[in-house]
N, C-alpha and C positions, 0 to 999 in steps of 0.2 A: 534378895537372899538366895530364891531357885535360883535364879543365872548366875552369882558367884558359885554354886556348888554344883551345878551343871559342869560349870569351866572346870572346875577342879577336876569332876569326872573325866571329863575329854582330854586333858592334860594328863593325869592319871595313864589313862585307855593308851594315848599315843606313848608314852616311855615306855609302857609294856609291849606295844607291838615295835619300838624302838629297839630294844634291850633283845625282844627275841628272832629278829631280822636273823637267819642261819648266814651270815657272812658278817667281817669286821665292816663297821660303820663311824663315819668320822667325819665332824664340821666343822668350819672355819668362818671367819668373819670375814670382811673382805681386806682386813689386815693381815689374816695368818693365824691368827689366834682361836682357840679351838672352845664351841661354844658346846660342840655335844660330840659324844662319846660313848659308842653303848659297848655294853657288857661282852659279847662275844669278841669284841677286842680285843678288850682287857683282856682278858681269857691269855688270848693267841701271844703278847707281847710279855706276857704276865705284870700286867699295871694293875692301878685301880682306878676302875673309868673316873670318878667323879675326881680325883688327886688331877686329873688334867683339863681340866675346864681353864680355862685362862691361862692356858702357857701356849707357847709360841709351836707350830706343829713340827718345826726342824728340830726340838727340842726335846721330841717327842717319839716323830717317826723316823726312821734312817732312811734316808737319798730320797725323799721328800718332794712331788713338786707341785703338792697344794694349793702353797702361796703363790708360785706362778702361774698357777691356772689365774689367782683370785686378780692377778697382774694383769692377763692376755686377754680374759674374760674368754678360750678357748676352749673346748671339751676337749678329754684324751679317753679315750674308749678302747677299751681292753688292752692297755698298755701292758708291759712287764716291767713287776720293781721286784726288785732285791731284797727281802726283809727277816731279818734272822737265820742269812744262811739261802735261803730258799725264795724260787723263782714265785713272785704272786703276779697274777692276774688283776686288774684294779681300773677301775672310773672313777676319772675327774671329772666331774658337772658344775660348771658355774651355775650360780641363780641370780637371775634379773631382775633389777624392780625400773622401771624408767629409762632401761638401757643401761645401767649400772650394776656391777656385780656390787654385792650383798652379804655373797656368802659363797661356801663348794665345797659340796657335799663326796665327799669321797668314800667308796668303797670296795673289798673284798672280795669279789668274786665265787673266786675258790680256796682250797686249802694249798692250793699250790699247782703249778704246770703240770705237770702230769695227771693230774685230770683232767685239763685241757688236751693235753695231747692228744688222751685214750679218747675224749669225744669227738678230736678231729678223726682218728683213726677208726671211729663208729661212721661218723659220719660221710666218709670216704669211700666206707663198704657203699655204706646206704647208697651212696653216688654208683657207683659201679655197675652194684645190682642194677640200679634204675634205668642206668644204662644197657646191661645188661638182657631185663626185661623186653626195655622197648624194641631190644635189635629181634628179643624171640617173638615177641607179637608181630614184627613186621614180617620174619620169618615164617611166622605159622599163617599169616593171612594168605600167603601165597602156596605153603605146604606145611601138612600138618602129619608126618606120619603116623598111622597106624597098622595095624594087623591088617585093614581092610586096605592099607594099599599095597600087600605084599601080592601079587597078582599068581596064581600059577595054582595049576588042577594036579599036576605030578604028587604022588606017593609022597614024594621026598619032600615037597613044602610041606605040603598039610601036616606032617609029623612035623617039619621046625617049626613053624608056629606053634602047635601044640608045644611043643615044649617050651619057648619063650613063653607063651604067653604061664607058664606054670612058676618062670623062670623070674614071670614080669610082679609075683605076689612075695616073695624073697628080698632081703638088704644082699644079699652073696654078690658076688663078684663074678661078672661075665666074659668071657674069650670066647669073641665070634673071632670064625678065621674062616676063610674063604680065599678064591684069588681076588685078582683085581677087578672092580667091576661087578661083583656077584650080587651089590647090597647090603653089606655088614652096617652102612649106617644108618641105613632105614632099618633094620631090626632094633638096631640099639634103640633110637629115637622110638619105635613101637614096644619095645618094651620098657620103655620110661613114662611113656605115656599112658602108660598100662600098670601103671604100679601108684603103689600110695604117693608117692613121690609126683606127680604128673602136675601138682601145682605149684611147684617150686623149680626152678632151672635147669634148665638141660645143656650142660656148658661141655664145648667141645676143644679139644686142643689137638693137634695134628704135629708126634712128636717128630715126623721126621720133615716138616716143615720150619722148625723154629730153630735159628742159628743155635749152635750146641754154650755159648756162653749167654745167650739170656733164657735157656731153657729155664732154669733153677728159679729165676725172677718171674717169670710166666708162669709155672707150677705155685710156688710158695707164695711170691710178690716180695716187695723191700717195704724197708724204713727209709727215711727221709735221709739224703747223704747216702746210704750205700755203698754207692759206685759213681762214679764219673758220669754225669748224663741223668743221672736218678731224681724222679720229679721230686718237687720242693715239700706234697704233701705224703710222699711214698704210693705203693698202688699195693691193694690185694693181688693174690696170686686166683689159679682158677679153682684152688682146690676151697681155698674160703668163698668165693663167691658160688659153690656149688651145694655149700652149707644146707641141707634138707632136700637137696635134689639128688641128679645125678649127674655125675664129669664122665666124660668118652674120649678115652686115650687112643685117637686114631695111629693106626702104624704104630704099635707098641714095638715091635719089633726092633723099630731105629730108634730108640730108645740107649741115648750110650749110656755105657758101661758103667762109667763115674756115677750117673744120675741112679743106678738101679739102686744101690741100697738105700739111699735117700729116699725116695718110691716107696720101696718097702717099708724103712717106716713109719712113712705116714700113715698107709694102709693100716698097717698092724696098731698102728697107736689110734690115728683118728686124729694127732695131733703134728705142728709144728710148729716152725719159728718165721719168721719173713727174713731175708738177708738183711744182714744190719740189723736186726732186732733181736730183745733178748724175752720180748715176752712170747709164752706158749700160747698159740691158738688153735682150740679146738672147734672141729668141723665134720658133721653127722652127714657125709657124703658119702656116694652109692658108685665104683667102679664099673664101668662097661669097657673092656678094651676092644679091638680091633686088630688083625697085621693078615698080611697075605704072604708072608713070611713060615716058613719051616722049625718053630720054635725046640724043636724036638732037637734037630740041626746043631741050632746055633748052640744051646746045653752043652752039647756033645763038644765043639769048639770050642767051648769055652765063653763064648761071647755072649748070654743071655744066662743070667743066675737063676739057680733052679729052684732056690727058695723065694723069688718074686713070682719065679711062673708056676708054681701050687700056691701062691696066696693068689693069683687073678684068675687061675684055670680052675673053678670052684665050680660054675655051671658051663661046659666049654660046649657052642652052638657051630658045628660047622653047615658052611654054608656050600653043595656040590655046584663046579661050572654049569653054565646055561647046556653046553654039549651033552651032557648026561642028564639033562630034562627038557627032552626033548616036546615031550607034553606040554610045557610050560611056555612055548617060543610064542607060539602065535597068539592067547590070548593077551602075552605080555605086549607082543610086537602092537594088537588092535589098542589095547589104553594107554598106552607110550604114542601112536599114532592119533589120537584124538585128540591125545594133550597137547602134541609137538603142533597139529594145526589149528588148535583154540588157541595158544598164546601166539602163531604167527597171525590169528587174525582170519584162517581160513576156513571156510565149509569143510565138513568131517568129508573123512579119504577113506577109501578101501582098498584092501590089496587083492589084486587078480592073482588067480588061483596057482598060477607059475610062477609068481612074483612068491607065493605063500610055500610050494614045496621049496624053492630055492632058498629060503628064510630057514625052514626045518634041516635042508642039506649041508649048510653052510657051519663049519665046528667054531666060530663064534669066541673067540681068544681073546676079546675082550669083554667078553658076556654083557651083561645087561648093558652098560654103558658103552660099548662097541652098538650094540644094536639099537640102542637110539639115536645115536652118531648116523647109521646108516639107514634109518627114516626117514630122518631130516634129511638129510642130503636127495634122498630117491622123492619126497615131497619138493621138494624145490624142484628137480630133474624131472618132474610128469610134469604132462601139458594138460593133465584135465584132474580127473576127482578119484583118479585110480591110482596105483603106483602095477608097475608092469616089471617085469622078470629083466627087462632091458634100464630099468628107471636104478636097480641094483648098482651100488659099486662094485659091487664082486661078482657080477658075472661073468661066468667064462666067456672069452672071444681071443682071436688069436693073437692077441698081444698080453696072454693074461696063462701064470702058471696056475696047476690046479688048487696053489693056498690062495688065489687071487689077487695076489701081486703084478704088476704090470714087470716086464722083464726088459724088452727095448724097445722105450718109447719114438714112434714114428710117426707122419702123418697119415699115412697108410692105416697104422692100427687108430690110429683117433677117429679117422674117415670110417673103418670100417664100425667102432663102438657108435658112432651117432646111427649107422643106422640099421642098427641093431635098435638101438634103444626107440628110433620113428618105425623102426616095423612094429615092433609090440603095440605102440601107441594105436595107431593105425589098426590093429587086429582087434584090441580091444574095442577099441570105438565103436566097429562095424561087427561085433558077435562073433568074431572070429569066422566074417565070411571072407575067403581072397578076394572074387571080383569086384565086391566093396570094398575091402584094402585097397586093391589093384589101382580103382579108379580114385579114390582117395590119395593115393601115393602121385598118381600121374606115371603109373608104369603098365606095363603090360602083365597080365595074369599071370603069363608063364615066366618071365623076371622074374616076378615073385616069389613062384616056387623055387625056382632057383639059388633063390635070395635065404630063404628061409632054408633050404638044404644046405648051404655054403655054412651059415652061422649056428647051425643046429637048431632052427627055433622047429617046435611042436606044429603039427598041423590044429592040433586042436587045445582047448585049456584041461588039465588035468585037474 
């Protein structure tokens, strides 16, 4: 008598976890015929589950292909059926007993496609990010900027830091401007990493790098179909995958015109749509721009709207040329030179003391990145663990005007730069004594003065 009313219980137990399954459920025999039917079905078709216990399921459900599952004995997983108008989501599972289907169990899913959609389009971010991530971890293993690698003892840094870093505890919106070369993106990057923000993305887009028609697709991103070309699951833009971080609009400047009030407002809204889509998505992102550009200029032309540049010029950081800190040259030139020969693999370098006023004298037009360009190169160019006033690309010799451009190239002047650049060596080696130069060269003493009168070189290091 327990074990019949056991069963009953357990029988009981499963219709109710049958009946409250949150999706339509529905079973067949391995004829077609439908043995159970629970309630949230009925619900959705408006039946009454138990009115269909023993009727045929095409009788039942519209475009149906239950009973061809119970036929093929195949599964169909996440199919799309048609059912009162509306795209469903649905599993066909046969069940086996001996290698025979039995029965197929069909079910529901969701309330419809488009919640499938929206969790492929979650799940798509999710992808992005992930992506996203892993490129800034590989990034930051290799460089991580902060405040501490902004290098330089000048007046003038110490105050821009200070203020970034005042800049870095603010959601406002940033315009570094500087030339080219001065660093704008190592501030940005230092003052994101410097902000509440600093564990969430640091997404960079470089507006005058990205063809001017998939600008709008790169900013926002599309919907699936879009445009000709447009992937099959659509892609976020940079402004959603920068959702609780910060995005850095390098080159704001080339920024076209068409794209600026679109710009604007997202900014101002927080919000947008992806191409080809009609849903709003909102995105709690943090603006840093960049340009070396005259934005004041362009206003004046016409060509940069004045209502985007008071919504980005909120905390505006200008960045002064290397030339006007002048303080700044050589400690930058010594950790830009340690670095440039740790990642070739070399013993730290130092610069001799002519090699170091001539680094100060030099007005440096393409500032910071100019003058790394021209360590590397004078590291390669020495023959030992120094860099010498001759190891310079720009030092003066008589094939060279005074910006250090070469003017007509000869063999003459190439003969005369090498040895220019083997006397320095030579000087250096020996303490800057001639007759150990001298005999080091394989020349005579007074040659050498000679030699070093003709090319201008110093009798002594300054």
């Amino acid at each position: 008598m327990n074990t019949i009313e056991d069963f009953r219980e357990k029988l009981a137990l499963y219709e109710r976890i049958f009946d409250n399954i949150n999706a339509g459920v529905l079973v067949i025999d391995a004829h077609g015929y439908i043995t159970h039917f629970n309630e949230p079905y009925g619900r959705f078709l408006n039946m009454d589950p138990k009115s269909q216990i023993g009727r045929h399921c095409t009788e039942v459900v519209e475009n149906t292909r239950m009973h061809i599952v119970a036929q093929t004995g195949k599964a169909e997983i996440n199919h799309s059926h048609r059912i009162n108008g509306q795209d469903m989501v649905v599993q066909r599972i046969p069940i086996k007993k001996d290698g025979k289907v039995i029965a197929v169990y069909g079910q529901v899913m969701f309330k419809n496609v488009a919640e499938v959609r929206n969790l492929a389009e979650e799940l798509s971010l999710l992808e992005s990010k992930v992506q996203l991530f892993e490129k800034e971890i590989f990034d930051l293993r290799a460089t991580r900027y902060t405040f501490d690698c902004i290098i330089g003892t000048s007046a003038a840094i110490i105050g821009l830091k200070q203020e970034a870093a005042k800049a870095a505890t603010t959601h406002s919106s940033v315009l570094v401007t500087g030339e080219s070369g001065t660093g704008k993106e190592l501030f940005a990057q230092a003052i994101h990493n410097a902000s509440p923000r600093k564990l969430h993305p640091f997404v960079k887009i470089n507006c005058a790098a990205i063809p001017r028609d998939l600008l709008e697709s790169e900013l926002f991103g599309y919907d699936k179909g879009a445009f000709t070309g447009a992937g099959a699951k659509g892609k976020p833009g940079k402004f959603e995958l920068a959702g609780q971080g910060t995005i850095f609009l390098d080159e704001i400047g080339d920024l076209p015109l068409e794209m600026q009030p679109k710009l604007l407002r997202a900014l101002e809204d927080k919000a947008f749509e992806r191409i080809g889509g009609t849903r709003v998505i909102r995105s709690d992102f943090r603006v840093i721009c960049a340009t070396n550009r005259n934005l004041a200029e362009m206003m004046e032309k016409n060509r940069f709207r004045r209502d985007l540049f008071y919504r980005l010029n909120v905390i505006p950081i200008y960045i002064p040329p290397l030339r006007e800190r002048l303080s700044d040259i050589l400690p930058l030139a010594r950790h830009m030179l340690k670095k440039i020969a740790k990642e070739a693999g070399r013993p730290a370098m130092r610069i001799e003391k002519m090699a170091a006023r001539e680094l100060v004298r030099y007005p440096w037009p393409g500032n910071a990145r100019e003058l790394s360009n021209v360590l590397e190169r004078a590291m390669y160019a020495s023959g030992s663990g120094t860099i010498c006033k001759g190891d310079l690309p720009f030092t003066p010799a008589p094939n060279r005007d005074v910006s250090g451009r070469q003017s007509k190239p000869s063999l003459k002047a190439a003969r005369d730069e090498a040895q220019i650049t083997t006397i320095y060596q030579a000087l250096v080696k020996t303490g800057y004594n001639k007759a150990k130069a001298a005999r080091l060269l394989g020349i005579h003493r007074t040659l050498l003065y000679k030699k070093m009168k003709k090319y201008g070189i110093a009798l002594a290091p300054e």
